[in-house]
C-alpha positions in Angstrom: 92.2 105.9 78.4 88.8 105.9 80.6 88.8 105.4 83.9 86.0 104.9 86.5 85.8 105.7 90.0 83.2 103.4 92.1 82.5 103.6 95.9 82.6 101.1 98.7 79.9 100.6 100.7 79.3 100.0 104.6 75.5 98.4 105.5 74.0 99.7 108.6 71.1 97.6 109.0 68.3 94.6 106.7 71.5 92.9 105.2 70.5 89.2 104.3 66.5 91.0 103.5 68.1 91.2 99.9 68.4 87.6 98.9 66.3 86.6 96.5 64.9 83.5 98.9 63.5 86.3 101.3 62.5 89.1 98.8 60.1 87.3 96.0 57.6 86.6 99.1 58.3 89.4 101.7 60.0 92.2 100.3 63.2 93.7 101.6 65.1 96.6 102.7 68.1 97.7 104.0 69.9 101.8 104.8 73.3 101.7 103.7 75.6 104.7 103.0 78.8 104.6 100.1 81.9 105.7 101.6 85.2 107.5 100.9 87.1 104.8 99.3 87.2 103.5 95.5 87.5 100.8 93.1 89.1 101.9 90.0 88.6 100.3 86.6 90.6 101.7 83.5 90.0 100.6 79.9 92.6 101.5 77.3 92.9 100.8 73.8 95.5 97.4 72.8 97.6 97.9 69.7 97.8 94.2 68.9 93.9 93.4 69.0 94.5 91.3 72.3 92.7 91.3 75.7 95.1 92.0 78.7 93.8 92.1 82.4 95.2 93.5 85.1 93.8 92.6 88.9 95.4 90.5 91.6 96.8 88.8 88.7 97.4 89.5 85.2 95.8 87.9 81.7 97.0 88.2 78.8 94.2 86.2 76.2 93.0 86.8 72.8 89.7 86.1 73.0 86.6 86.8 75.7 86.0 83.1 76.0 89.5 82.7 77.1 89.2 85.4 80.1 89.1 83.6 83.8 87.8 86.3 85.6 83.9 85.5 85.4 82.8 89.3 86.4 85.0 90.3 83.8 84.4 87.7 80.6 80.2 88.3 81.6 80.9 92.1 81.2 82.2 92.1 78.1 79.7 89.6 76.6 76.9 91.8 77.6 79.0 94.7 76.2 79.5 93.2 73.1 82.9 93.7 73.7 85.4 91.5 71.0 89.3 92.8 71.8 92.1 95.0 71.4 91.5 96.2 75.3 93.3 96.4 78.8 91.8 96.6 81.8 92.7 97.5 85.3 91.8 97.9 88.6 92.5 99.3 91.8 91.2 99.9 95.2 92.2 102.4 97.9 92.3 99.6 100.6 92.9 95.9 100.3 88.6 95.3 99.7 88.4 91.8 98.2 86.4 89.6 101.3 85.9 92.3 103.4 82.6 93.2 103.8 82.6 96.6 101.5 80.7 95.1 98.6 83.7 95.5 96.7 83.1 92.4 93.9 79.6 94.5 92.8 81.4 97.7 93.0 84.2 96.1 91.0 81.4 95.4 88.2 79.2 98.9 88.7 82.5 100.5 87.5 84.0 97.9 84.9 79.8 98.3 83.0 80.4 102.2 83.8 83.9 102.3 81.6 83.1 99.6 79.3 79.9 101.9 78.4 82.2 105.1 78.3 84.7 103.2 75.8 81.7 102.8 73.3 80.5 106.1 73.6 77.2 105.9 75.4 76.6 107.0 79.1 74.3 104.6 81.3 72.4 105.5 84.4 73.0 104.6 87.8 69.8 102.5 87.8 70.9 100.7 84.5 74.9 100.1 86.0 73.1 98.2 88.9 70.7 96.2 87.3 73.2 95.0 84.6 75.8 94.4 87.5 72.9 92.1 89.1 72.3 90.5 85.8 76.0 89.9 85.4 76.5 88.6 89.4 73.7 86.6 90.1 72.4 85.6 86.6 74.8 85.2 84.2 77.6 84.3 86.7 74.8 82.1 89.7 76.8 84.1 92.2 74.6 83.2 95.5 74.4 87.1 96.3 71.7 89.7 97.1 71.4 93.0 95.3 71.9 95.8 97.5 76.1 96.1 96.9 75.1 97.0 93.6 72.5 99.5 93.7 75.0 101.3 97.0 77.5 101.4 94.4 76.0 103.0 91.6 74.0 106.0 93.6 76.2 106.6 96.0 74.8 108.7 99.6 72.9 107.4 102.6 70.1 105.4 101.8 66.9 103.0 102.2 66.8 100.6 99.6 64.0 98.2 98.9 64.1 95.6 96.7 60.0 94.0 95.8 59.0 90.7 95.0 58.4 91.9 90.9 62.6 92.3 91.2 62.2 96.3 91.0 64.1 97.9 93.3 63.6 101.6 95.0 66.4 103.8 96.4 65.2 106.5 98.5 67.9 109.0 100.1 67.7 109.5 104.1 66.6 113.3 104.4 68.1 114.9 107.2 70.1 117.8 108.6 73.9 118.6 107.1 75.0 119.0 110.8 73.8 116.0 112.1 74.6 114.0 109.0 77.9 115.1 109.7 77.4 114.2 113.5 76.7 110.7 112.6 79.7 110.3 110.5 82.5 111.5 112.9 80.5 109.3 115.9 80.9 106.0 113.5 84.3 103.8 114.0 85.9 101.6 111.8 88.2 98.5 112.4 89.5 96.0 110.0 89.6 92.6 112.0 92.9 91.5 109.2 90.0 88.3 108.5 89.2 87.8 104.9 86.0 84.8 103.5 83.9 84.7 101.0 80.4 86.4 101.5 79.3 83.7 98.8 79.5 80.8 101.0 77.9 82.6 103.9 75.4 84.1 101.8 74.7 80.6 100.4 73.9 79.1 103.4 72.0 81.8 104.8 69.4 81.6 101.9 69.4 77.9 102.2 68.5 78.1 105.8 65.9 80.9 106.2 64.0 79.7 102.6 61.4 77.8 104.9 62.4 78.3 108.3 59.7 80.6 110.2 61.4 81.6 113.2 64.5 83.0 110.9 62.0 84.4 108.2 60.5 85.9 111.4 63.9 87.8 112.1 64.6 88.7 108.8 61.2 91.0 108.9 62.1 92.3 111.8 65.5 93.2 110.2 63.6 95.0 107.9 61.5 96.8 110.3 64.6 98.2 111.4 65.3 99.6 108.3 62.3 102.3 108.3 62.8 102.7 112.2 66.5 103.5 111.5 64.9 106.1 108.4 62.4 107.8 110.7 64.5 107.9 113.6 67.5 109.5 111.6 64.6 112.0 109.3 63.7 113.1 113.3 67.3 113.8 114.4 67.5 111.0 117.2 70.8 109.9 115.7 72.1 108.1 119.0 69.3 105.6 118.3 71.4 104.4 115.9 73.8 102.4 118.2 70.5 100.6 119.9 69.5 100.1 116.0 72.4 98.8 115.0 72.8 96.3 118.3 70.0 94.8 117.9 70.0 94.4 114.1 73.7 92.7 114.8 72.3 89.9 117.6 69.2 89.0 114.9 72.0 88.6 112.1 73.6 86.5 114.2 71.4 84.3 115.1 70.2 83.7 111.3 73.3 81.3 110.6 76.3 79.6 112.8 78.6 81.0 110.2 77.7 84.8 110.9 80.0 85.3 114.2 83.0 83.9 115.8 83.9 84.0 119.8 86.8 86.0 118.4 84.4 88.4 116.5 81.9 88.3 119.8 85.1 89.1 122.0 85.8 92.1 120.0 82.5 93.6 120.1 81.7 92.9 123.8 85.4 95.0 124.8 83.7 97.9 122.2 80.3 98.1 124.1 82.1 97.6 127.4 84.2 101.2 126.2 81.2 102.7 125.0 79.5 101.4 121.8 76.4 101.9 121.7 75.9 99.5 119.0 78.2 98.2 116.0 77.7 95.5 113.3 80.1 93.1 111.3 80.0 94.9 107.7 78.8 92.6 105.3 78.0 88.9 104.9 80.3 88.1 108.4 82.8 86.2 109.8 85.7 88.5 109.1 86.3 91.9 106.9 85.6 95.5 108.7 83.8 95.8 112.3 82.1 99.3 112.7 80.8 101.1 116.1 78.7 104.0 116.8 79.7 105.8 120.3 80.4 109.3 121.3 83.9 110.7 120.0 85.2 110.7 123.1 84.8 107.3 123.6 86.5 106.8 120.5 89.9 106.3 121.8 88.7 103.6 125.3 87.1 101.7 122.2 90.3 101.6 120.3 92.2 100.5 123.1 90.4 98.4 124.2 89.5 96.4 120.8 93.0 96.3 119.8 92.2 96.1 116.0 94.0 98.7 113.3 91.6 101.6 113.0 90.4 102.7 109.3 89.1 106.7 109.1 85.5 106.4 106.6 83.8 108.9 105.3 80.1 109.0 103.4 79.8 109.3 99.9 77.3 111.1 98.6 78.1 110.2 94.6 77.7 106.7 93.1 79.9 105.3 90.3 81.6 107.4 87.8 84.0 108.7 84.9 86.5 110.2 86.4 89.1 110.2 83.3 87.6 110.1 79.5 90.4 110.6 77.0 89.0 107.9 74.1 91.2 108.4 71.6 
């Protein structure tokens, strides 16, 4: 048995910069950190020759062309991959349309243990750029790239993504003590709403392809990206909040399907405790709301939001083995 560990990520600030539609002509960036909790893939060897998957549902096929799960059936063709496996996966929280990332950190760690099972270790820039290959070429997933590349380097970081399709991840330098700072002063809660970041993704790219004013926000989106860098490299970590606010009110004015009054309503209680800023994680309408304010505002913003609170940590290590016993 091998078995992967892969992190989650949470996006601070550039999301939608990332989409292919923006990127070829402007170039795009966004600072994400990986965080605390996993998506575990296991591959074991199948006596009878069979493929058996194991997810929110279970396969049992006997060839790759039979497999449902897309992600999955890709994988294995780029693999190479013929039979006689299991797979499995698990997640420390419930991650599937949440706004973690957690369908590229899903295929980070199923390339990272498929590549393991044959006997060949890949790098962390390889398990992302075959995860975009698999998500958004093979599989026309209407996605950007940045889950994958969070996922497979793990830490705090500016990631760019250039109009040749390379992609550069730079780490945010900065002090331990205030790293740590900015961690505890982050809060997490999960709004119990699940969507799919496709759709919302789908109609974002269709809308700012040749619309000025939006391609206009997205830039300054990405502004905020090296703003958010410098400010953190300097130690003015309560910028962040300010950052963060204002990056949320030009996401949400790129597409209707972004917000909700019910997701507004939540966030004006949390700046009326004490934010000082906060985003929707990931594509939007639902999934995980995060805040940055002073811990001892922590508990007001709690109250006052009303939402079950989630404890995140940053991870500084992308995808990897945590298990290798091939025979």
């Amino acid at each position: 048995m091998i078995i992967s560990q892969t992190p989650l990520r949470m996006s601070f600030v550039g999301g939608g910069s990332d989409l292919p539609a923006f990127y070829r002509e402007h170039g795009g960036a966004v600072l994400s950190t990986a965080i605390d909790k996993y998506v575990y893939v296991s591959v074991n060897r199948k006596f009878d020759g069979g493929i058996r998957l194991a997810y929110s549902r279970t396969e049992e096929v006997t060839s790759i062309d039979e497999i449902d799960h897309e992600l999955v059936r890709a994988a294995f063709a780029m693999r190479g991959m013929r039979g006689g496996v299991e797979i499995t996966t698990t997640a420390d929280i419930p991650s599937r349309g949440t706004g973690l990332g957690s369908s590229s950190t899903f295929t980070v760690g199923l390339l990272n243990v498929l590549s393991a099972y044959q006997g060949h270790h890949v790098s962390a820039e390889d398990l992302a750029a075959g995860s975009c290959e698999i998500e958004i070429e093979r599989c026309a997933q209407p996605i950007g790239k940045q889950d994958q590349y969070a996922a497979a380097y793990g830490g705090l970081n500016l990631i760019e993504f250039h109009p040749d399709e390379s992609v550069s991840v730079s780490p945010v330098i900065m002090k331990r003590d205030l790293r740590d700072l900015l961690e505890q002063r982050i809060i997490v809660f999960y709004t119990g709403i699940t969507r799919s970041a496709s759709a919302i993704l789908a109609n974002q790219s269709a809308e700012t392809g040749s619309d000025a004013a939006k391609q206009a926000t997205l830039k300054r989106m990405v502004e905020l990206t090296y703003v958010l860098r410098d400010e953190l490299c300097r130690g003015n970590i309560d910028s962040f909040g300010r950052i963060l606010d204002e990056n949320w009110a030009l996401k949400k004015s790129l597409t209707a399907g972004i917000s909700s009054s019910e997701i507004d309503d939540w966030y004006e209680r949390a700046m009326g405790a004490g934010a000082l800023g906060g985003k929707l994680l990931g594509a939007g309408q639902g999934g995980f709301m995060m805040f940055y304010a002073p811990r001892e505002r922590h508990e007001d913003i709690a109250n006052a939001v009303g939402l079950r609170q989630v404890s995140f940590g940053f991870e500084p290590l992308g995808s990897r083995i945590l298990f290798y016993n091939p025979r």
